[in-house]
N, CA, C and O atoms as a Tinker XYZ file with bonds, in Angstrom:
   432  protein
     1  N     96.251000  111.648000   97.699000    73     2
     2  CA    94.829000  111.816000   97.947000    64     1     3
     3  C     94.488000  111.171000   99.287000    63     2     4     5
     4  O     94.706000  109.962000   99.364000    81     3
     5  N     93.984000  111.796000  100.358000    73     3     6
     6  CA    93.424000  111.557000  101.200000    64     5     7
     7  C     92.229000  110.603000  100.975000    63     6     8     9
     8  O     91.314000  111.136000  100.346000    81     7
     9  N     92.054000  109.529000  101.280000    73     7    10
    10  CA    90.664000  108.409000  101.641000    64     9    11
    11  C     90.168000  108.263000  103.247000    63    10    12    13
    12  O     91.009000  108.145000  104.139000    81    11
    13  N     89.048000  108.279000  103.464000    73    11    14
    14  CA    88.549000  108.076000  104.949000    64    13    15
    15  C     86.865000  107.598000  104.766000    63    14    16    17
    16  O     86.127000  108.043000  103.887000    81    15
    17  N     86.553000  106.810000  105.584000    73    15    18
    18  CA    85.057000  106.309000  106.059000    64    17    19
    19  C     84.885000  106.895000  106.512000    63    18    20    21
    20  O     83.656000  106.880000  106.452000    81    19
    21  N     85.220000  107.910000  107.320000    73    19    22
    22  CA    84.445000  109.067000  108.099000    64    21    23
    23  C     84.312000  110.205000  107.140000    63    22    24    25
    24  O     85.015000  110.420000  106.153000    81    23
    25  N     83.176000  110.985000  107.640000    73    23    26
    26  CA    82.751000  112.020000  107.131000    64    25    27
    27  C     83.430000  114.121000  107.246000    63    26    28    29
    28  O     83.036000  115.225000  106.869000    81    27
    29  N     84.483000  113.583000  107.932000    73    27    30
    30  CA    85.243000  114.834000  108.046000    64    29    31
    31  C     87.004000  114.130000  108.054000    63    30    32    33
    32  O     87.164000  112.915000  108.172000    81    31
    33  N     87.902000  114.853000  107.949000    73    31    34
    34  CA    89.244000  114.300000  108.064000    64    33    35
    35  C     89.768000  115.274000  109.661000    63    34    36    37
    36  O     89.038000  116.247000  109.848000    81    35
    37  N     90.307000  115.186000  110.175000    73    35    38
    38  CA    91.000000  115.752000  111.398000    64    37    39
    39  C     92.606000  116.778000  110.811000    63    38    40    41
    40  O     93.688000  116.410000  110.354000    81    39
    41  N     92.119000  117.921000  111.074000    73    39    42
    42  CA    93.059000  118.267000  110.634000    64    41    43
    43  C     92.760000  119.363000  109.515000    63    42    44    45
    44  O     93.020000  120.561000  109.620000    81    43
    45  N     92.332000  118.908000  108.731000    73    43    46
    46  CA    91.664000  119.383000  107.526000    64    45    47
    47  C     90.208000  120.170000  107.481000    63    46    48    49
    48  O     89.327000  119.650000  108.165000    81    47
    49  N     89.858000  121.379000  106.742000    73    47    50
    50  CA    88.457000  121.907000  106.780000    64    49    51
    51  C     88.046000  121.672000  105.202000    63    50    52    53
    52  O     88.811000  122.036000  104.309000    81    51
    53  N     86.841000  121.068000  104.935000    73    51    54
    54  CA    86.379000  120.700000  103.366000    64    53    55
    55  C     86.046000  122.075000  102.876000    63    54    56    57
    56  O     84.943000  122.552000  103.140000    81    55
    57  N     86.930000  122.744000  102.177000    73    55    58
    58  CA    86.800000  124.004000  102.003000    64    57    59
    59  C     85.624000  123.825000  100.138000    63    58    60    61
    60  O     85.215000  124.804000   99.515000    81    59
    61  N     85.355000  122.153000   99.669000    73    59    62
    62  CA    84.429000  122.407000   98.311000    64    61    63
    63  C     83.697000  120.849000   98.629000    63    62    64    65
    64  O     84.349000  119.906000   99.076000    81    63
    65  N     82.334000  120.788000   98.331000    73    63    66
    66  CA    82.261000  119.045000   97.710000    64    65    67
    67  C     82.190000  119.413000   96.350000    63    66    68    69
    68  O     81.808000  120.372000   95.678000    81    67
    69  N     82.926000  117.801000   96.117000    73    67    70
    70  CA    83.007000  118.213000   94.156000    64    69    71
    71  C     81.890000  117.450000   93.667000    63    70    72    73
    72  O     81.286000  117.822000   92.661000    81    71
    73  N     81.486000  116.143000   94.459000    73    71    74
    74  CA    80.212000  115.321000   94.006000    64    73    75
    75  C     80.918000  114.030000   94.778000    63    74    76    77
    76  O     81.873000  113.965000   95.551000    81    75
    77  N     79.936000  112.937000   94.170000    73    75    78
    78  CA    79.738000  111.744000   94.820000    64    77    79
    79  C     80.552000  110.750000   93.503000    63    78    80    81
    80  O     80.088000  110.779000   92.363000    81    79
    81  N     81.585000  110.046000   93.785000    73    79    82
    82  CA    82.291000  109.434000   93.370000    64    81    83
    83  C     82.137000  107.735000   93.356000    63    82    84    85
    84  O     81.743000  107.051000   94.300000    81    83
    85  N     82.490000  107.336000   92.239000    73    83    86
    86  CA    82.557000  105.573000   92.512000    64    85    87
    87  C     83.431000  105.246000   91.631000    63    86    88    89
    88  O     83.818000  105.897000   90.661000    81    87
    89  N     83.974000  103.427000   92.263000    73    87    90
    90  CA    84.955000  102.916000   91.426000    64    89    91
    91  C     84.343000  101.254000   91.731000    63    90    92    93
    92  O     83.948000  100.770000   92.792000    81    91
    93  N     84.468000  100.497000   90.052000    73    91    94
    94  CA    83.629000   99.340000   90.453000    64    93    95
    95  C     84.400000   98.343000   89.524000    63    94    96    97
    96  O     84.748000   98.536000   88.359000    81    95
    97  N     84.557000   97.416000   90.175000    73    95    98
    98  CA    85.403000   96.623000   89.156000    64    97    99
    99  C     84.958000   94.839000   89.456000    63    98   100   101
   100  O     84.389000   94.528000   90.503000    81    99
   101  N     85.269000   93.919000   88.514000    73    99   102
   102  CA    84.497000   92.860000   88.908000    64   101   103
   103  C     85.607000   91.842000   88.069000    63   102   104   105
   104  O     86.334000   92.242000   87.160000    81   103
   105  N     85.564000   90.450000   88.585000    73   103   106
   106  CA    86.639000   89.501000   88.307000    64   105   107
   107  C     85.974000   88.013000   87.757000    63   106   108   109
   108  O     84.875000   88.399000   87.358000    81   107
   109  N     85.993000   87.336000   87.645000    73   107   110
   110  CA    85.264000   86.029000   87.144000    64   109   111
   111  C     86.400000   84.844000   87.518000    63   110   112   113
   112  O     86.209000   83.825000   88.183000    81   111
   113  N     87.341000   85.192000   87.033000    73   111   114
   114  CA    88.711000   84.357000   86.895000    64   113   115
   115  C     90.109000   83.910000   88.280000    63   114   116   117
   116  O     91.313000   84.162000   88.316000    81   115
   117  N     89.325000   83.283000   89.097000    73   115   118
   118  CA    90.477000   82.667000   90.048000    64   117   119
   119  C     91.365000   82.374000   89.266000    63   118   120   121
   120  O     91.144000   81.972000   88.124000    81   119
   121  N     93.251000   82.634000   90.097000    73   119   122
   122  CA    93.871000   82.011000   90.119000    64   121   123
   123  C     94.854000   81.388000   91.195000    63   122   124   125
   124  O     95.536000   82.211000   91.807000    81   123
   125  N     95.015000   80.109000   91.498000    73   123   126
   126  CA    95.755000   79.846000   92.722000    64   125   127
   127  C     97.579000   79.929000   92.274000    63   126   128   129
   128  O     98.167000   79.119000   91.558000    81   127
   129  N     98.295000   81.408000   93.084000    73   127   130
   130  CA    99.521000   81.317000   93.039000    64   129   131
   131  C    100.042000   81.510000   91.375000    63   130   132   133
   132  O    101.187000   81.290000   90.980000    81   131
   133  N     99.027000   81.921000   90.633000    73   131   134
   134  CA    99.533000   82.415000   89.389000    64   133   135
   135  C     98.884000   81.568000   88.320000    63   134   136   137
   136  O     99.007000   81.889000   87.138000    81   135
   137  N     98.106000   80.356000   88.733000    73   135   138
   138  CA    97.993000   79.620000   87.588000    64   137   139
   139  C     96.249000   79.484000   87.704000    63   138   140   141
   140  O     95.596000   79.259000   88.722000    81   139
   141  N     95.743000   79.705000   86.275000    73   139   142
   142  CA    94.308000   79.589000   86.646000    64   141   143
   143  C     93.689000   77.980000   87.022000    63   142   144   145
   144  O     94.065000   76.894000   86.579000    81   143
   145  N     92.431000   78.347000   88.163000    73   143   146
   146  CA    92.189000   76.946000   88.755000    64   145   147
   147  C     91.481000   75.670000   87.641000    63   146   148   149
   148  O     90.941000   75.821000   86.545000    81   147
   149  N     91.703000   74.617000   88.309000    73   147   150
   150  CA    91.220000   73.692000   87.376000    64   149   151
   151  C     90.017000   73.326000   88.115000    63   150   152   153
   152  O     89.984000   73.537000   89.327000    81   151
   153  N     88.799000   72.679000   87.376000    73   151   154
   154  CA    87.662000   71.990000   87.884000    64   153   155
   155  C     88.043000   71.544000   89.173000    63   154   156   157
   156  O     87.662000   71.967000   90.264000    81   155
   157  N     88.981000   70.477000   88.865000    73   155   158
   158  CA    89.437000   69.793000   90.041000    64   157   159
   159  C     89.930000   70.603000   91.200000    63   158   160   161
   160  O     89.656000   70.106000   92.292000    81   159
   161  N     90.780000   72.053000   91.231000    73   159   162
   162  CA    91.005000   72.737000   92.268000    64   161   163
   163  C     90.283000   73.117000   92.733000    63   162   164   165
   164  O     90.712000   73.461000   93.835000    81   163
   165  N     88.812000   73.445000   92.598000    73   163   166
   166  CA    87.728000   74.340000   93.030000    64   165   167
   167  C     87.213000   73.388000   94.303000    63   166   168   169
   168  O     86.833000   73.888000   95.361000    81   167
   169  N     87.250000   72.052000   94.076000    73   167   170
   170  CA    87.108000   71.221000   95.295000    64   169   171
   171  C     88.404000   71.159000   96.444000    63   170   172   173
   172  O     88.315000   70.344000   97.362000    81   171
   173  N     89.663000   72.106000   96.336000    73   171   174
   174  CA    90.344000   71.919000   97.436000    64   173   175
   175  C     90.139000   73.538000   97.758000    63   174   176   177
   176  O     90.356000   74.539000   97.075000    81   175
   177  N     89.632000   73.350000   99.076000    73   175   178
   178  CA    88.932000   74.554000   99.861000    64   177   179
   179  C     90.476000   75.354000   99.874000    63   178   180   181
   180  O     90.565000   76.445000   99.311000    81   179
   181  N     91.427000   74.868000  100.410000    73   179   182
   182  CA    92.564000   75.429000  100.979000    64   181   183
   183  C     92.823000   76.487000   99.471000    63   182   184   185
   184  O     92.751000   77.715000   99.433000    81   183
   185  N     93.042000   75.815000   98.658000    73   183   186
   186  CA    93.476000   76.626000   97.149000    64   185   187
   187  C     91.876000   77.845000   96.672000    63   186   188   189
   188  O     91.910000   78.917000   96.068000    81   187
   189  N     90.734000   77.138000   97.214000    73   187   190
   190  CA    89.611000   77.663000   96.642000    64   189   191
   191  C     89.170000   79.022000   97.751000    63   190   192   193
   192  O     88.171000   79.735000   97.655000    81   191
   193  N     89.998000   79.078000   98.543000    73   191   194
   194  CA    89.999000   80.181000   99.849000    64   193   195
   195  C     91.036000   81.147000   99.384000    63   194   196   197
   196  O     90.885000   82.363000   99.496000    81   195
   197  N     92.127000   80.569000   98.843000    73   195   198
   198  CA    93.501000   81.226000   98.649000    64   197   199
   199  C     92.850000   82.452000   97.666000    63   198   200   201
   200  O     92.610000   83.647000   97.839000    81   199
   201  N     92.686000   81.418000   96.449000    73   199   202
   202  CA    92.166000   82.164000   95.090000    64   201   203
   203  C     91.205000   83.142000   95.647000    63   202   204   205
   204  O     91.232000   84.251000   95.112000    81   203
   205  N     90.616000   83.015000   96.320000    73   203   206
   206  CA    89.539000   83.618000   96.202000    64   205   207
   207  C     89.741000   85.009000   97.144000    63   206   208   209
   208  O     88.947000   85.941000   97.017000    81   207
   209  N     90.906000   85.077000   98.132000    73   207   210
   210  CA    91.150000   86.173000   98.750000    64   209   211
   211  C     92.089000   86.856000   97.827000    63   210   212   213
   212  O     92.138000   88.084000   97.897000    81   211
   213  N     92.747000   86.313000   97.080000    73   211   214
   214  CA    94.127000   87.022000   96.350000    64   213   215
   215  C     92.934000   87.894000   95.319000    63   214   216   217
   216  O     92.917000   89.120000   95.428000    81   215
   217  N     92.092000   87.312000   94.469000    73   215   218
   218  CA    91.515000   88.148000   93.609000    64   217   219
   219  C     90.837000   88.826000   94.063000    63   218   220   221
   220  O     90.613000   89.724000   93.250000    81   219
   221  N     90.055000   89.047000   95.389000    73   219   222
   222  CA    89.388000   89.729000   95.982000    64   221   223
   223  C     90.198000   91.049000   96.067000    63   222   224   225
   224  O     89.998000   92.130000   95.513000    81   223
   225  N     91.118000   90.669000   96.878000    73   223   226
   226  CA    92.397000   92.210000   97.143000    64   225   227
   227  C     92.735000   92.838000   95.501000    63   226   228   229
   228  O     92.831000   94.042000   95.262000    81   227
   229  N     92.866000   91.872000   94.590000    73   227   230
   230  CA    93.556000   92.673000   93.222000    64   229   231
   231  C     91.868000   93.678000   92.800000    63   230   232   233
   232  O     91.948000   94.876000   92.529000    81   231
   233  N     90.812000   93.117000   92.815000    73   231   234
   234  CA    89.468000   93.646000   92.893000    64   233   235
   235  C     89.678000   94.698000   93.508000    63   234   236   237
   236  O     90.317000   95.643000   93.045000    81   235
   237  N     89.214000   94.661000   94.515000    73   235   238
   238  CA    89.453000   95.964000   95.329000    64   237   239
   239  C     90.238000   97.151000   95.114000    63   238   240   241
   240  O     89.977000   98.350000   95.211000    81   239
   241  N     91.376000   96.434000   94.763000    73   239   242
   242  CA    92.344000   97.687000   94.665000    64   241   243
   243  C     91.914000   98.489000   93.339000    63   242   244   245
   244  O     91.887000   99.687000   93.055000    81   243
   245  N     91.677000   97.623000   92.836000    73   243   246
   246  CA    91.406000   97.842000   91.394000    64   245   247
   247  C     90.235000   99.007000   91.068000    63   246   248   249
   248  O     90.436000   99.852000   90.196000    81   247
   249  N     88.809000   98.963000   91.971000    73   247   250
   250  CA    87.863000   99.433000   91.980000    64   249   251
   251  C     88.435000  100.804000   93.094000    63   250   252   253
   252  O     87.898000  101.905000   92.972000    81   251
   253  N     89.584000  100.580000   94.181000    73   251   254
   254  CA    89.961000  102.208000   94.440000    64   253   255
   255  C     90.750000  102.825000   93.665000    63   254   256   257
   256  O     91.186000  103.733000   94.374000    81   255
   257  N     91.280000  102.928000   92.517000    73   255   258
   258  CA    92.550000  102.970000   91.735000    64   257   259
   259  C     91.017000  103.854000   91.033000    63   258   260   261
   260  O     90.961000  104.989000   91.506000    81   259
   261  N     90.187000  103.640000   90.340000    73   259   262
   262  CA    88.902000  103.895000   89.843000    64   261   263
   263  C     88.352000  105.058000   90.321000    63   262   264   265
   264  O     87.997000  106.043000   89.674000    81   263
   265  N     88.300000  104.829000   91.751000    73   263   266
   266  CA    87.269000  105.576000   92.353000    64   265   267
   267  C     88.449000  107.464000   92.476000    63   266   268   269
   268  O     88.169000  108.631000   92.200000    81   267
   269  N     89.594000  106.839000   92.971000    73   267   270
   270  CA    90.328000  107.818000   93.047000    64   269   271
   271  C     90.826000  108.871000   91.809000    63   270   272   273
   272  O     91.293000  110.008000   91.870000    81   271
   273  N     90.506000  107.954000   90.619000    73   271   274
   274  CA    90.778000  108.734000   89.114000    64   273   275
   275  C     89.625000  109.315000   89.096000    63   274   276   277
   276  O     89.647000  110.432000   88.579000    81   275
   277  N     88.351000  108.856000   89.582000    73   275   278
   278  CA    87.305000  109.705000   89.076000    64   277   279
   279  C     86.899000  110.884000   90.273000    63   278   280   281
   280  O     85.879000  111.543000   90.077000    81   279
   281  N     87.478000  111.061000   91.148000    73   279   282
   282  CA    87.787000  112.183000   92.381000    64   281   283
   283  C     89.146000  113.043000   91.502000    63   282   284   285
   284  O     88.983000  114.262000   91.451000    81   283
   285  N     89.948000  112.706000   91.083000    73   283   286
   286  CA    90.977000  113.608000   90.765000    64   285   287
   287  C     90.293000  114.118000   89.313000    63   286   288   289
   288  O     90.789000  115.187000   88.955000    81   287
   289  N     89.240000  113.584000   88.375000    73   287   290
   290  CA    88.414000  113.993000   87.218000    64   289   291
   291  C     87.974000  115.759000   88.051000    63   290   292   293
   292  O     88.254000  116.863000   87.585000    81   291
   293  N     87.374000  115.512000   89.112000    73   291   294
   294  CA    86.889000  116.744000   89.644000    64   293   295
   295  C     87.886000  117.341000   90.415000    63   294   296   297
   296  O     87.740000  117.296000   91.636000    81   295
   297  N     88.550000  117.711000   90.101000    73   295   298
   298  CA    89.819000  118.348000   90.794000    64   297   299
   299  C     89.942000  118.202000   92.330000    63   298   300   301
   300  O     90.661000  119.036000   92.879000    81   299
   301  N     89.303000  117.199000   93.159000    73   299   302
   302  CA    89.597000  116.849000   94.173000    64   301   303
   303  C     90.267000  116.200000   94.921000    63   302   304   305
   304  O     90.428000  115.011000   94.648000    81   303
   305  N     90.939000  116.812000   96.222000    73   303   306
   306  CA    91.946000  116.575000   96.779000    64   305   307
   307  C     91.888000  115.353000   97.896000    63   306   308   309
   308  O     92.948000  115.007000   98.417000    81   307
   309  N     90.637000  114.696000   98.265000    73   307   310
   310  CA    90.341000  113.609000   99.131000    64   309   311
   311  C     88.732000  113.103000   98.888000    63   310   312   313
   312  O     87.860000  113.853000   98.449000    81   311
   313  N     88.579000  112.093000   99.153000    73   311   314
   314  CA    87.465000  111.211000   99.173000    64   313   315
   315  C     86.896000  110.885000  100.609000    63   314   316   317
   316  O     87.469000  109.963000  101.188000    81   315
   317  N     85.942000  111.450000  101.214000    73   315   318
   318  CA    85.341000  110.936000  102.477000    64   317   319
   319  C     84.034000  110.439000  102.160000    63   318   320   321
   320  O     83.414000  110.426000  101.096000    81   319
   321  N     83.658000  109.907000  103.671000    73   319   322
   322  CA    82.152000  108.949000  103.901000    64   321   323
   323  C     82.664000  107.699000  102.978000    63   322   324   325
   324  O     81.641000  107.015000  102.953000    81   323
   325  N     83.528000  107.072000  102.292000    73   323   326
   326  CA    83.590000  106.000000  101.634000    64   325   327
   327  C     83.171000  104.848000  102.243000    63   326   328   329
   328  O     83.529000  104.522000  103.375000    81   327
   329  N     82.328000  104.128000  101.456000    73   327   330
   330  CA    81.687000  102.869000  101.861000    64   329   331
   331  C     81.840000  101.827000  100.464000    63   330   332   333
   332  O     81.580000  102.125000   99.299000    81   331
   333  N     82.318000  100.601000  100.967000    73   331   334
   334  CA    82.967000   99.608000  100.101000    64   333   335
   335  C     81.660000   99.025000  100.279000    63   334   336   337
   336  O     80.999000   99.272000  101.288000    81   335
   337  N     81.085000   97.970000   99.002000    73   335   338
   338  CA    80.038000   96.639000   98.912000    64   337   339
   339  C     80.529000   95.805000   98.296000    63   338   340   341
   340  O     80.503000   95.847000   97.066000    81   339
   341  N     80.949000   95.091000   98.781000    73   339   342
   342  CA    81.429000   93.313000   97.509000    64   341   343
   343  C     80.124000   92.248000   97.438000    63   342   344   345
   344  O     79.293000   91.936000   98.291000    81   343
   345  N     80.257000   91.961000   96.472000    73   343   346
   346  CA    78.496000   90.748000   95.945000    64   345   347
   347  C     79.477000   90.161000   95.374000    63   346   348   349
   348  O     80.670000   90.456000   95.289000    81   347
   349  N     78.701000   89.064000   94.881000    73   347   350
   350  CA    79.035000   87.932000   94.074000    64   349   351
   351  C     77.833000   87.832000   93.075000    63   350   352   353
   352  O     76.699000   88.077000   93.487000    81   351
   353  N     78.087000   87.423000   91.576000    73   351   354
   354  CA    77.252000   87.376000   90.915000    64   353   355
   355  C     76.414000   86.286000   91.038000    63   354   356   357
   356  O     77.209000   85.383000   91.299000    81   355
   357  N     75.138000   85.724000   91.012000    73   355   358
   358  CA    74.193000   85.243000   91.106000    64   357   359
   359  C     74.638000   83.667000   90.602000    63   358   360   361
   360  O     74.926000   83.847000   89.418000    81   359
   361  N     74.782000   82.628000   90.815000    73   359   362
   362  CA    75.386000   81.819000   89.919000    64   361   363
   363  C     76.051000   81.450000   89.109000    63   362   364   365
   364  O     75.744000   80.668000   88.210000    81   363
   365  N     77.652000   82.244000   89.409000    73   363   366
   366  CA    78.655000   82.454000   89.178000    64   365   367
   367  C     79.805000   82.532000   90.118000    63   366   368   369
   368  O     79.389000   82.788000   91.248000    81   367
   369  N     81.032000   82.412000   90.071000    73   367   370
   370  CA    81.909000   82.954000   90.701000    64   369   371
   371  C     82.513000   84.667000   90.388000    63   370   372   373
   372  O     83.687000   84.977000   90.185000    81   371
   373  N     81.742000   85.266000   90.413000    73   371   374
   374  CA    82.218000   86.594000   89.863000    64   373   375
   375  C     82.310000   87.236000   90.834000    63   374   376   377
   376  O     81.220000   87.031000   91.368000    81   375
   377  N     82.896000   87.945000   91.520000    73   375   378
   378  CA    83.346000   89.095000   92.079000    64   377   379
   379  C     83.044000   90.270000   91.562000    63   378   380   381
   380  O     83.621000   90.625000   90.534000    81   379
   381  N     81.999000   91.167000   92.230000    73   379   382
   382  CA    81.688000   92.565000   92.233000    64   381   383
   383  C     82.093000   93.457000   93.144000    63   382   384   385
   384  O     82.078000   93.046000   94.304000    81   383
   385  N     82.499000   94.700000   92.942000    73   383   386
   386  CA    83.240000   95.324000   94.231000    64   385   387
   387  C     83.208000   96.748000   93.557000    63   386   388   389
   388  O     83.712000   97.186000   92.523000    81   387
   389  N     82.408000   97.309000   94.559000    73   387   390
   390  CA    81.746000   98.895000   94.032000    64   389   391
   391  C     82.520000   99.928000   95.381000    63   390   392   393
   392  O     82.599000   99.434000   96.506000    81   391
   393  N     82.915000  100.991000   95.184000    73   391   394
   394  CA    83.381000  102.139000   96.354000    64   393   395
   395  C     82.729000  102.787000   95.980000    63   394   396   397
   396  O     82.415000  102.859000   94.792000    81   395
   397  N     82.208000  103.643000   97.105000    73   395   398
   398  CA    81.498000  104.838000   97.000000    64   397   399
   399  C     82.316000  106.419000   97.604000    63   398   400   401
   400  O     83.431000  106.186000   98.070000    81   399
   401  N     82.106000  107.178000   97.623000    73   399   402
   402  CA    82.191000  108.115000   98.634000    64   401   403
   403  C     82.128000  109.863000   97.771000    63   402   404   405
   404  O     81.884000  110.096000   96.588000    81   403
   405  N     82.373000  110.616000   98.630000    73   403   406
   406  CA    82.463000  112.124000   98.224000    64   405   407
   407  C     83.415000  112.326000   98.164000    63   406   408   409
   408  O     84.228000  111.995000   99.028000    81   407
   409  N     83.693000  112.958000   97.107000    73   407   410
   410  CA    85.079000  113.657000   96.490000    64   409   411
   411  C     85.282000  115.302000   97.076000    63   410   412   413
   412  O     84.485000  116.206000   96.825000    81   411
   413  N     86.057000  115.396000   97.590000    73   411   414
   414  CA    86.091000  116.996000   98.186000    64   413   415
   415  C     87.364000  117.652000   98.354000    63   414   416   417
   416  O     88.274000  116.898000   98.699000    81   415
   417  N     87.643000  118.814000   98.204000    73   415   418
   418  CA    88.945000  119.439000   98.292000    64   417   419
   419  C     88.569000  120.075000   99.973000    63   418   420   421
   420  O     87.692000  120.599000  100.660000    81   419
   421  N     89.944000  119.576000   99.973000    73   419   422
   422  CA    90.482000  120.346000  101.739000    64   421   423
   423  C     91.509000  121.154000  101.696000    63   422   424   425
   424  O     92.367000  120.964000  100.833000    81   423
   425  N     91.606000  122.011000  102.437000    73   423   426
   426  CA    93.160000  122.498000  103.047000    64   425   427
   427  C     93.377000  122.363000  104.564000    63   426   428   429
   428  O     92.600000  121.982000  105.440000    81   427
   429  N     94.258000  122.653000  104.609000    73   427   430
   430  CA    94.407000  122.539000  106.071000    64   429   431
   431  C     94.544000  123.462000  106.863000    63   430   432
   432  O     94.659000  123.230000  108.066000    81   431
């Protein structure tokens, strides 16, 4: 499956749009290097940076893994215009992470 932020692919003519697609997935649970953090780790920035990029990426992937099952639901062959948003929940450590984009079949 083709993915792109731009709104056309090079190469390719969008011969259908199938609709507007999303994949959203959300995390609560740091862990530094495999082990979940303790009270006490959340005060060492170095581990509290680590954690916090490693689950970010498993997030992410997680929410395109999503977005791309629900583009292949409509028999479509690529996803353009995609636009990623990550939040954090309100007084929490939670990780939110939504993709957007159009699902569309191309040929070439």
């Amino acid at each position: 499956m083709i993915l792109t932020t731009t709104n056309s692919i090079e190469g390719f003519k969008i011969i259908e749009y199938k609709g507007i697609v999303t994949g959203v997935s959300y995390n609560s649970s740091f862990s530094y290097k495999g082990i979940k953090m303790s009270f006490k780790d959340m005060f060492s920035m170095k581990k509290y940076y680590e954690a916090y990029e490693t689950a970010l990426e498993k997030i992410k992937e997680d929410a395109f893994q999503k977005l791309q099952q629900n583009a292949q639901n409509l028999n479509a062959n690529a996803i353009v215009g995609i636009k990623v948003d990550i939040e954090t929940i309100a007084n929490t450590s939670a990780l939110v992470v939504s993709v957007t984009g159009t699902a569309v079949y191309v040929a070439s």
